[in-house]
C-alpha positions as CSV (number, residue, x, y, z in Angstrom):
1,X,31.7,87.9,-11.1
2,X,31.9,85.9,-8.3
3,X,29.4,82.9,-7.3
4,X,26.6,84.8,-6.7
5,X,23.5,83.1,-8.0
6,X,21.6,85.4,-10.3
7,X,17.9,83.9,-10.4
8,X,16.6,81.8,-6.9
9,X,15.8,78.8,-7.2
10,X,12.1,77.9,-5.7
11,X,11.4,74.8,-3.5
12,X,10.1,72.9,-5.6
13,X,12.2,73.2,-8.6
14,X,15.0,72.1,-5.8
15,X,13.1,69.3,-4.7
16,X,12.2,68.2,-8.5
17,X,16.0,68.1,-8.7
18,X,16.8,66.2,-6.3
19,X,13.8,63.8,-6.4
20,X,16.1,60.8,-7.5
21,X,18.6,61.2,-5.0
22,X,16.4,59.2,-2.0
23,X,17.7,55.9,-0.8
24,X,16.3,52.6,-2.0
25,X,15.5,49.9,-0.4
26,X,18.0,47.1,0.0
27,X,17.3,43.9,-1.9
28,X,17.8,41.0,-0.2
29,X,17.9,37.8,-1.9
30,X,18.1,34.2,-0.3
31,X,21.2,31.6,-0.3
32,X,20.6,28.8,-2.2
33,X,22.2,26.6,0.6
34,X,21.5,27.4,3.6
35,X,18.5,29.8,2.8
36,X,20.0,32.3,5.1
37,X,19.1,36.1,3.8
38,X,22.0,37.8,1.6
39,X,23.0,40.4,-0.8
40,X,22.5,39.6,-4.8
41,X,25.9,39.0,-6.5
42,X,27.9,38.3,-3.2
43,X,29.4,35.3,-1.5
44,X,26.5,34.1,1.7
45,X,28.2,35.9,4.7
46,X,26.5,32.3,6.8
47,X,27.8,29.5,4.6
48,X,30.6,31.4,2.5
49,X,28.7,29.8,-0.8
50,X,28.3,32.0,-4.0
51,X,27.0,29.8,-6.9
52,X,27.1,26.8,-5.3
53,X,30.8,27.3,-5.2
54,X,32.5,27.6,-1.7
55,X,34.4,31.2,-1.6
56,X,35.3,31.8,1.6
């Protein structure tokens, strides 16, 4: 047998599936230095700062 689904599958039982797959939001946090918007648990694309410690 090939892949020929047996049973359909209704809307809603799809949708009830798939109900964790939208997108979140992004977080932004701020840098500590400059204040500048950024994304947690990176380096501050502005200042090059992550920790207090210069990175970049």
């Amino acid at each position: 047998m090939g892949g020929v689904p047996i049973k359909h599958h209704t809307k809603g039982k799809v949708g009830r599936r798939r109900s964790h797959l939208a997108r979140k939001p992004i977080k932004l946090s701020t840098c500590s230095n400059c204040n500048a918007p950024m994304l947690p648990h990176r380096a501050c694309v502005n200042c090059g700062q992550y920790k207090g410690n210069k990175v970049k």
